[in-house]
N, C-alpha and C positions, 0 to 999 in steps of 0.2 A: 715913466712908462717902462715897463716891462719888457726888454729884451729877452729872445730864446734862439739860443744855436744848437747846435753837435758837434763834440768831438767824437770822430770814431763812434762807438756806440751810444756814449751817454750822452744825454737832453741835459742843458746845462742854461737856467734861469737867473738871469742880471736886473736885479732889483734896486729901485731909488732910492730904497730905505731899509735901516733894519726890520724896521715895522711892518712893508713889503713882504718884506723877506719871509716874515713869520708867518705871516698870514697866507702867503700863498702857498707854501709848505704844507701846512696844517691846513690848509682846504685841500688839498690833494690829498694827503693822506686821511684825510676823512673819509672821502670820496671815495678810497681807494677800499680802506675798512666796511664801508657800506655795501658797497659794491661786490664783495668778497662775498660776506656775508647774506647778499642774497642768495649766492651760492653755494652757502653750508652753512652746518648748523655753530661751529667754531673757529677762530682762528689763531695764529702763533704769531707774537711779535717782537723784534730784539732790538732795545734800546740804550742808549748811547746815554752816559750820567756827564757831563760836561757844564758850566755855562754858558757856553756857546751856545746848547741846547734850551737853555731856560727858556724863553721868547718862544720857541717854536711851539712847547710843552702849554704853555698856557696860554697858547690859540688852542690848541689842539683839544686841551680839554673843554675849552667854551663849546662845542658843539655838544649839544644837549640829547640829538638825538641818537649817538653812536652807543649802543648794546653793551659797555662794557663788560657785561658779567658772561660773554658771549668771548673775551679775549683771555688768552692766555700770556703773560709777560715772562720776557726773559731777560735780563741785561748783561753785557759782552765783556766788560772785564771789573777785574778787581784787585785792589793792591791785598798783598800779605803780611801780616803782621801787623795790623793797623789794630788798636780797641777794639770794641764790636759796639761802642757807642760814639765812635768817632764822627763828625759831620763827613771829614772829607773820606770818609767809607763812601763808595760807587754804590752800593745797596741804601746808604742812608740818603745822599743825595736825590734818587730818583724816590725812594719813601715820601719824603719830604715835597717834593717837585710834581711827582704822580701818582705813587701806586695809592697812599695813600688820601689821595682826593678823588678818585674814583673806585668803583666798585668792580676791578677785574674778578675774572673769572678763579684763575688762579697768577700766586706771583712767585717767581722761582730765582728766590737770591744767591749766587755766585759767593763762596766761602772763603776768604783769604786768609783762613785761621785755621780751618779744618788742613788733615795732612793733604800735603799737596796733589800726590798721584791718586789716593780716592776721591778728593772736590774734584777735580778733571772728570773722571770715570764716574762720578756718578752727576754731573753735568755733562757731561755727553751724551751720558744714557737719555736725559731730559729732553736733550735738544734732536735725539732721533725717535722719542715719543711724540713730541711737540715740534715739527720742520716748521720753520719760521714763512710765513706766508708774507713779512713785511718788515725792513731793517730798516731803523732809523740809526743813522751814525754822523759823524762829525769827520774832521780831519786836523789833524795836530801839527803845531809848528814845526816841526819834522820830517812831515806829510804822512805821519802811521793813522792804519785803523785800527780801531781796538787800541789795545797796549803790543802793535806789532809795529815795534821801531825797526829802521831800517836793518841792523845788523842781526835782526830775531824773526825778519819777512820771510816767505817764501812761500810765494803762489801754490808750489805744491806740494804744501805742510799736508803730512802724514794725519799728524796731531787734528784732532777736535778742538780739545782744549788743551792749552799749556803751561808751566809756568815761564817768565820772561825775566831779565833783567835788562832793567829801563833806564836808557842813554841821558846823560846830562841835557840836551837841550827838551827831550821830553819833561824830566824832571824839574825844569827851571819854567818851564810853563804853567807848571801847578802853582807856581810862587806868582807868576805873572798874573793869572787868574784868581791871584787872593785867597785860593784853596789851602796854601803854607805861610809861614811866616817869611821861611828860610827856607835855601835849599837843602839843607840839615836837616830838616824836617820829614821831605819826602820819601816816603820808604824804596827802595832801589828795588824789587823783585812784585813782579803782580802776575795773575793768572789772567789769562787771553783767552777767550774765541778768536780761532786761527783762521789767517784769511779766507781757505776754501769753504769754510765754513760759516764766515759770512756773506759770503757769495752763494750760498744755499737758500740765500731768502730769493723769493720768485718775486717782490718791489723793494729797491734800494731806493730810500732817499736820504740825500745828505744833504744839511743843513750847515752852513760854515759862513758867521759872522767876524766879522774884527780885523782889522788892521794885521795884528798879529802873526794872520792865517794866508797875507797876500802872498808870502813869498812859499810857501807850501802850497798855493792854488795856483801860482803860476806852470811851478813843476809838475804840477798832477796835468794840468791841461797844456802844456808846450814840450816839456821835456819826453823823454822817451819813455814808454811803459817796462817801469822798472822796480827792483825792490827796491831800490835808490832810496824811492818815492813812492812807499804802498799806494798810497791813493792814485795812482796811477794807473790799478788795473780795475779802475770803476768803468775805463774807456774800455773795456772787453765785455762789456755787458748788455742786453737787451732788459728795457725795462727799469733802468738807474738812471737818478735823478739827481740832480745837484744845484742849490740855491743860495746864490752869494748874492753879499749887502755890497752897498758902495766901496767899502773899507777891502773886505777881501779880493772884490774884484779890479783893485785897483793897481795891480800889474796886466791885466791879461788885456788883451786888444779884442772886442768882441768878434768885430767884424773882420780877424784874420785866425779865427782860430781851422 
């Protein structure tokens, strides 16, 4: 049975299952796309390339009757210096996972090859054509959003988009996720959507399955709202959502948060 509390601002969903977990996600945010959408003719959305994310992704698109050629996609980071036919490229992953099983409207892939300060500047330009009506994100062993680890956070990033360079437990996550072989593998520097700039979507919802992800769910929901712990300022928010499986929620105390 489905548990729902509040911290501070955000609605935070305790599920029996990952199965759960996905499904009530991806009914929400269906719901939410629908619903949108009676009220205009298009909408903006920014998505989260993970697979923590996978399960959520393919509930999401079993819903038949969501308009996609009615959405606009944007997705929030990207490593630099990767191939351009690499898997664990964050454009190919979501390729693979969504853009290409549906029929978006338009799809606006984030360049980790192109030079650094024009992909920023001309993805920003994108993301103040297209203001995200709806973010779908994760939260990393670390507790960053995006690719904003802790020592690269700051609530009141100037920046839109930027480039980062990315802390060994970020990095050793990618290996834990099967996305590397080795931590040698992972490329150290990626380009970010900065946090106030994910905080421009008017519905957050995060989705954070896995063991992995317990002890970064504990500090986002008990510790103090901090860059510490990016995910931490999801609790200053009206309208953000957050949905843990048994595994990540398996520090927090529902009933004392």
């Amino acid at each position: 049975m489905e548990i729902v509390r509040k911290k501070d601002k955000l609605t935070v969903f305790f599920s029996d299952s990952t199965e759960e977990m996905a499904r009530k996600s991806a009914k929400a945010v269906a719901g939410r796309i629908l619903s949108l959408l009676r009220q205009k003719d298009t909408i903006n959305m920014i998505f989260a390339a993970a697979p923590s994310q996978s399960a959520f992704l393919d509930q999401l698109i079993s819903y038949k009757e969501i308009p996609w050629d009615r959405i606009n996609a944007l997705h929030m980071d990207e490593y630099i210096g990767l191939d351009e036919s690499a898997p664990q490229r964050f454009g190919n992953f979501l390729k693979q996972a969504l853009f290409s099983r549906v029929n978006f409207r338009n799809v606006f892939y984030l360049d980790g090859n192109n030079l650094e300060d024009g992909e920023c500047e001309r993805y920003a330009t994108l993301l103040a054509q297209y203001p995200p009506d709806i973010v779908c994100l994760g939260i990393g062993e670390n507790g960053h959003i995006a690719f904003n680890d802790p020592h690269v956070a700051f609530f009141d990033d100037a920046a839109v988009v930027k480039p980062v360079t990315l802390d060994e437990v970020c990095r050793r996550q990618q290996v834990d996720d099967k996305c590397f072989s080795r931590i040698e593998d992972v490329p150290t520097r990626a380009l970010t959507l900065t946090i106030p700039t994910l905080l421009r979507g008017t519905y957050m919802y995060c989705i954070v399955p896995f063991k992995t992800k317990a002890e970064a769910v504990l500090r986002t929901l008990s510790g103090p709202v901090s860059e510490t712990c990016p995910a931490s300022v999801l609790r200053t928010r009206d309208e953000t959502y957050l949905y843990l499986d048994p595994d990540s929620a398996s520090l927090v105390d529902a009933d004392h948060l």
